[in-house]
C-alpha positions in Angstrom: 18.4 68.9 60.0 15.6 66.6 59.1 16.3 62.8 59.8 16.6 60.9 56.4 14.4 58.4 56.0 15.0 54.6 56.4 15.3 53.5 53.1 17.9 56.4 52.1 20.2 55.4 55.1 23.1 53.8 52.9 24.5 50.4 53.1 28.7 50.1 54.3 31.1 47.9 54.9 32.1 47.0 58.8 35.2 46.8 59.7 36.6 45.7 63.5 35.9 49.1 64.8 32.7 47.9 64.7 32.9 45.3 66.8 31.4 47.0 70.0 28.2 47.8 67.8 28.2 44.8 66.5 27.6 43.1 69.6 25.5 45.4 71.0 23.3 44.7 68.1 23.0 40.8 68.8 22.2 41.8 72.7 19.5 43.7 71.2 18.0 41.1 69.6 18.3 38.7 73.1 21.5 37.4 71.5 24.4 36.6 72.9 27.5 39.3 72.9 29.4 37.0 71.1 31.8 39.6 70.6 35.2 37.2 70.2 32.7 35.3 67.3 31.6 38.6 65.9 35.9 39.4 66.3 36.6 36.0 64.1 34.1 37.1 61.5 34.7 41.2 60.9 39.1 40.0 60.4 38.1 37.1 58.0 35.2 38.2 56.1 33.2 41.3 54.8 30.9 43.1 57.2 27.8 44.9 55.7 25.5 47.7 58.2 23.5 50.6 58.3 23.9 53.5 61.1 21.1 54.3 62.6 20.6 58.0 63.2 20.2 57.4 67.2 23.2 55.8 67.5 24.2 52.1 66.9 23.1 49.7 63.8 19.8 49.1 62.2 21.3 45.9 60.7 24.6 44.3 60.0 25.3 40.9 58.3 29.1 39.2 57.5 30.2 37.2 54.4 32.9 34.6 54.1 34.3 34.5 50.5 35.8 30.5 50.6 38.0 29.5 47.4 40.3 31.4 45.2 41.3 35.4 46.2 39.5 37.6 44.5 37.3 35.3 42.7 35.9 33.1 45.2 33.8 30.1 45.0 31.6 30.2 47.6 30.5 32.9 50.2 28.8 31.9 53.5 26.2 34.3 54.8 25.5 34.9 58.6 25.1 37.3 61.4 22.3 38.6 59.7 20.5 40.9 62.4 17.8 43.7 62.5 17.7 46.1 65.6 14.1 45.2 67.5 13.2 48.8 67.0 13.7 48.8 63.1 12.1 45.4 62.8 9.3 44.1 60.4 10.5 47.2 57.9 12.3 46.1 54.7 15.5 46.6 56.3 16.9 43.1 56.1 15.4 42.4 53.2 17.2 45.1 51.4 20.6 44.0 53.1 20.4 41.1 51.8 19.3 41.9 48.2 22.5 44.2 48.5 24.8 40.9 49.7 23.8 39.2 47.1 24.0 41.8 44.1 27.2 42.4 45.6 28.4 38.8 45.7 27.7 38.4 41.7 27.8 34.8 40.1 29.4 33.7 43.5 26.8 30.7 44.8 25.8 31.6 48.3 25.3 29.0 51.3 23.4 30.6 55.1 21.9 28.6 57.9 18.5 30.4 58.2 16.3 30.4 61.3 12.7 29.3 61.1 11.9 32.7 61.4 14.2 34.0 58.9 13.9 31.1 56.4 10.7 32.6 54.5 12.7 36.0 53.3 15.8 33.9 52.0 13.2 31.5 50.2 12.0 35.0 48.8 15.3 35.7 47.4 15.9 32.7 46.0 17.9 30.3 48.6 16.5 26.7 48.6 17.1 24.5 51.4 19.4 21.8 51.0 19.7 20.3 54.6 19.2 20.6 58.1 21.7 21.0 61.7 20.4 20.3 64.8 22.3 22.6 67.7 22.9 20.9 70.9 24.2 22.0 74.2 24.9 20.7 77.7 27.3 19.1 80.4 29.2 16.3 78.1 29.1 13.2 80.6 31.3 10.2 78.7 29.7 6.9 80.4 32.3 4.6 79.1 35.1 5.1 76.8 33.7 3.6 73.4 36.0 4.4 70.6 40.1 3.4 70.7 40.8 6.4 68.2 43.9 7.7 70.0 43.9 12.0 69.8 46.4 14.5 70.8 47.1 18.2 70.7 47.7 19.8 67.3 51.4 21.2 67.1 52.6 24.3 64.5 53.7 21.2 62.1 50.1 20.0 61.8 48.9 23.0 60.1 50.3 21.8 56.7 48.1 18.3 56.9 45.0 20.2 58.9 44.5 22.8 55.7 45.2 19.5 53.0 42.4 17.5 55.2 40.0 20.2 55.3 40.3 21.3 51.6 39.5 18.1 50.4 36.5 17.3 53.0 34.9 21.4 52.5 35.7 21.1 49.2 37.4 24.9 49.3 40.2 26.4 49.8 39.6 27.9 53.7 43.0 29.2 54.6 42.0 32.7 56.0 39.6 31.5 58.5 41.4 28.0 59.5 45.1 29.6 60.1 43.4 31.4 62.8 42.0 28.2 64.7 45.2 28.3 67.1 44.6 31.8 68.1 41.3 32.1 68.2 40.3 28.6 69.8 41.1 27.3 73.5 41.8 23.3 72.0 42.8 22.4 68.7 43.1 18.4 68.4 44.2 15.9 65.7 43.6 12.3 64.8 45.8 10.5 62.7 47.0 7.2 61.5 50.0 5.9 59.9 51.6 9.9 59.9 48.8 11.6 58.4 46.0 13.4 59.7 42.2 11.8 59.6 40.6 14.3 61.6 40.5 17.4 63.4 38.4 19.9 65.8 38.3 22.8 67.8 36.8 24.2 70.6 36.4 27.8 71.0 35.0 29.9 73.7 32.1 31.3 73.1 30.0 33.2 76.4 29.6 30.1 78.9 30.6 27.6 76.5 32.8 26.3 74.0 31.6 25.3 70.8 33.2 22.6 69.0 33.6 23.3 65.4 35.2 22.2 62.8 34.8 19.0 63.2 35.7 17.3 60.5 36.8 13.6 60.2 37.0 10.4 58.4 34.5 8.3 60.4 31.9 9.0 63.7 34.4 6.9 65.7 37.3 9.7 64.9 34.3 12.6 65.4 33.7 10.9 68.7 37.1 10.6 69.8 37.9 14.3 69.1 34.4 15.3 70.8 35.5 13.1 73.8 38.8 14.6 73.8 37.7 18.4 73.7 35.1 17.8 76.4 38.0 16.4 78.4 39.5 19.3 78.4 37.0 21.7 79.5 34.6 22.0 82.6 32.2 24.6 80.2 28.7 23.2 78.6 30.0 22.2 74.8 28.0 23.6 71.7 27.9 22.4 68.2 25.6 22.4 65.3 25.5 18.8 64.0 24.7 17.5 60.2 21.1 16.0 60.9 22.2 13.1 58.4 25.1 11.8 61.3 22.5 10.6 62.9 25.1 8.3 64.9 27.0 10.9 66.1 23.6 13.3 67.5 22.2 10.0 69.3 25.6 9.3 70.9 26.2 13.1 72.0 22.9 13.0 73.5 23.0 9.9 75.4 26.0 11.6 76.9 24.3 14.6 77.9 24.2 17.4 75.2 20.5 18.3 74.3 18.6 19.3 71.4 18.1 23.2 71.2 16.7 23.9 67.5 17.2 23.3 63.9 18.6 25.6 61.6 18.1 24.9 57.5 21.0 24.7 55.6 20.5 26.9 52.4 22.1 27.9 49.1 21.7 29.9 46.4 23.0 29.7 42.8 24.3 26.0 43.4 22.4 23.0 44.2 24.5 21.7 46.8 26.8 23.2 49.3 30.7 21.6 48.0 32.6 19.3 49.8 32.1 15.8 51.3 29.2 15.7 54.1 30.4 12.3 55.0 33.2 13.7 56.9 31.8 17.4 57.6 30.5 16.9 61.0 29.5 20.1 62.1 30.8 23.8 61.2 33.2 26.3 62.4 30.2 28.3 63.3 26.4 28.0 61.7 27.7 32.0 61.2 30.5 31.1 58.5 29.9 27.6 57.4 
């Protein structure tokens, strides 16, 4: 039997069973595993892959529909990976055309790469910000906020997904009911009985990357920060909104370092919802 041809291999969904391939995928690419990300991702969202016909997957992608069931208002693109062997072929190029035929009217959002930021201009995604990662041993110097923290509880959850629906701007109940399973520290802030900000921390290879982070001021981000790193003898991780440009100096003077930029784009909106003022930095770059 003759082996089809690259551009007849079809395009399916993943599912968890994929996991395994998944990650072997990213590894092939000099990626991290990140299998319990990759985990998070293929339970809340919609994985899309080819099989290769030696065995594993040419390319794979996942979407995150945010907003009403069924008719959502926003879909976050990531993961988006071509196998080194099938690279430079049309392969993620025709993924994505697929995503976003599939995805319809829904406006798109996708951290891109440098290197992966000229096909998504090609397919219409404009950029419409910037994150800086950053990564290292977080060294606190001197306390320097009063912004009192403590561990979230069960009966947090109600004021967590009422805070982070009217910061994001969507309805993210799927992937933020899952926070106290899948992350190591889940934190709060509050005053006065109700909730001003929140973040987690979640393992991730060697590290734990904190994201969300959401709050209503950089004193509150940099209490929560403070409190995760606390917590943790592990390098932190987080992709920061390049326009809190208080927050990035301070995290740096205490040790975390620049690593790269990714852009923040979107397609078929203007602007990614929500209010950046209190968005500092994403679950993952992978889901928005």
């Amino acid at each position: 039997m003759s082996t089809p041809s690259l551009p007849a291999l079809p395009i399916r969904r993943l599912t968890l069973r994929d996991l395994t391939a998944c990650a072997d995928l990213s590894e092939d690419r000099g990626w991290p595993r990140e299998e319990h990300k990759w985990g998070l991702l293929l339970t809340a969202g919609r994985g899309y892959g080819i099989d290769a016909p030696d065995g594993g997957l040419v390319t794979a992608c996942v979407v995150t529909e945010y907003g009403t069931p069924g008719r959502p208002d926003l879909g976050a693109i990531g993961m988006v990976l071509v196998a080194r062997r099938y690279a430079r072929q049309g392969v993620g190029r025709r993924l994505m055309r697929h995503v976003v035929a599939e995805m319809g009217p829904t406006p798109l959002t996708l951290h891109a790469t440098p290197y992966g930021q000229p096909l998504y201009e090609e397919l219409g995604f404009k950029v419409t910000g910037r994150a800086e990662m950053v990564r290292g041993h977080f060294a606190l110097r001197e306390p320097d906020t009063q912004v009192p923290t403590r561990a979230a509880g069960a009966e947090d959850l109600t004021g967590i997904l009422r805070l982070d629906a009217e910061v994001f701007g969507l309805d993210r109940t799927h992937i933020i009911t899952r926070l106290p399973a899948f992350s190591d520290q889940l934190r709060v802030a509050e005053e006065g009985g109700r909730i001003t900000g929140y973040a987690a921390a979640w393992p991730n290879m060697d590290t734990h990357v904190v994201g969300p982070l959401i709050a209503r001021d950089t004193e509150t981000a940099k209490a929560l920060v403070t409190s995760l790193a606390a917590r943790t003898d592990r390098p932190l991780r987080t992709d920061i909104d390049v326009r809190h440009q208080e927050l990035l100096s301070w995290v740096k003077a205490c040790g975390l370092e620049s690593v790269g930029f990714n852009a923040v784009m979107a397609y078929g909106v203007s602007e990614v919802p929500g209010d950046w003022t209190r968005r500092f930095a994403p679950l993952t770059v992978a889901a928005g």
